[in-house]
C-alpha positions as CSV (number, residue, x, y, z in Angstrom):
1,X,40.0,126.9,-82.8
2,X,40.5,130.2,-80.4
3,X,41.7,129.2,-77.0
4,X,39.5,129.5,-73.8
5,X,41.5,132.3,-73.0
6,X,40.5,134.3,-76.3
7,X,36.8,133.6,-75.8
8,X,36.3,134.6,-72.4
9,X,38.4,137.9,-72.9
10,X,36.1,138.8,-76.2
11,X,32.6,137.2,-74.9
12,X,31.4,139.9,-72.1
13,X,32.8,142.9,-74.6
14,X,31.1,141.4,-78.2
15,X,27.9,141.2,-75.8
16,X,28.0,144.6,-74.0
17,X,27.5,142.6,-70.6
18,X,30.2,144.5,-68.6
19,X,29.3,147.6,-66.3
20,X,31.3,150.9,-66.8
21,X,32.5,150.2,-63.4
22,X,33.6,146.7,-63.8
23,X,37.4,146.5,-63.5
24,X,38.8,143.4,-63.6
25,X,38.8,141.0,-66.4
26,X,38.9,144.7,-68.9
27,X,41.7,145.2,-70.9
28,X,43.5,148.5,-69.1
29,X,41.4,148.6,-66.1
30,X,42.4,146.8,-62.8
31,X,41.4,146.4,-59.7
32,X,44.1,148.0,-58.1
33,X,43.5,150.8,-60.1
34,X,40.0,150.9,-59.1
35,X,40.6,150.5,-55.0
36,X,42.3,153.8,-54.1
37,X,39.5,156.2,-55.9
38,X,36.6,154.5,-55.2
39,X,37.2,153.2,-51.7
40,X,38.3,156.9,-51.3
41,X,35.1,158.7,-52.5
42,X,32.9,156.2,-51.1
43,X,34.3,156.8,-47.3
44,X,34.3,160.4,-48.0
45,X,30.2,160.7,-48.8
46,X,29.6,158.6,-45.8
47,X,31.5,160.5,-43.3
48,X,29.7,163.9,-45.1
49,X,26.2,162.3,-44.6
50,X,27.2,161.1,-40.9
51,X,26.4,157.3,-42.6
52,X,28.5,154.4,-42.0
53,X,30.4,152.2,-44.8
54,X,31.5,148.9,-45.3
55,X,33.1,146.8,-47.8
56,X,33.4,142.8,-48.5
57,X,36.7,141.7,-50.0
58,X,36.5,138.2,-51.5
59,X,40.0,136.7,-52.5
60,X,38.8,134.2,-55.7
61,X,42.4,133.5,-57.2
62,X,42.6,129.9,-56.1
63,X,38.6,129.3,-57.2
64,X,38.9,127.6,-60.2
65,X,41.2,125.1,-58.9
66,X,38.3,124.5,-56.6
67,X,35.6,124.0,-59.6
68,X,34.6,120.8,-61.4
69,X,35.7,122.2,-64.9
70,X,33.9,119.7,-66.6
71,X,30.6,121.4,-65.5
72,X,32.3,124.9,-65.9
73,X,33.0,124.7,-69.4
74,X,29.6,122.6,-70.4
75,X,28.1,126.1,-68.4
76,X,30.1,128.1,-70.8
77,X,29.3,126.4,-73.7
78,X,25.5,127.1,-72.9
79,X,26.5,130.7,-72.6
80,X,27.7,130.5,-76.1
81,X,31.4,130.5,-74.8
């Protein structure tokens, strides 16, 4: 049987569910790669059009300690995970 781990690496790229601009859980593409450039262009075209710009940074390393699993993984399994 392939481990949890396996699965929900493969599942979002076998389905095509994943964004071109969707960084973390890729292979080669990280978040921290993805901070400097686009926080940089973003700031940059708002200043140009005199338009203001925010950003929301949610910290979610510690949330599935915070999960009932039981329900995470019957959720998965519905997903076809």
């Amino acid at each position: 049987m392939k481990s949890m781990h396996s699965r929900l690496s493969k599942h979002p790229h076998i389905n095509n569910i994943l964004v071109t601009k969707q960084y973390g859980f890729r292979k080669g593409m990280s978040t921290v790669k993805m901070l400097p450039s686009s926080l940089t262009d973003s700031a940059f075209k708002s200043t140009d059009h005199n338009m203001h710009d925010g950003g929301i940074f949610c910290d979610l390393a510690k949330a599935f300690n915070c999960t009932i699993q039981e329900i995470l993984f019957t959720k998965l399994h519905f997903c076809g995970i």
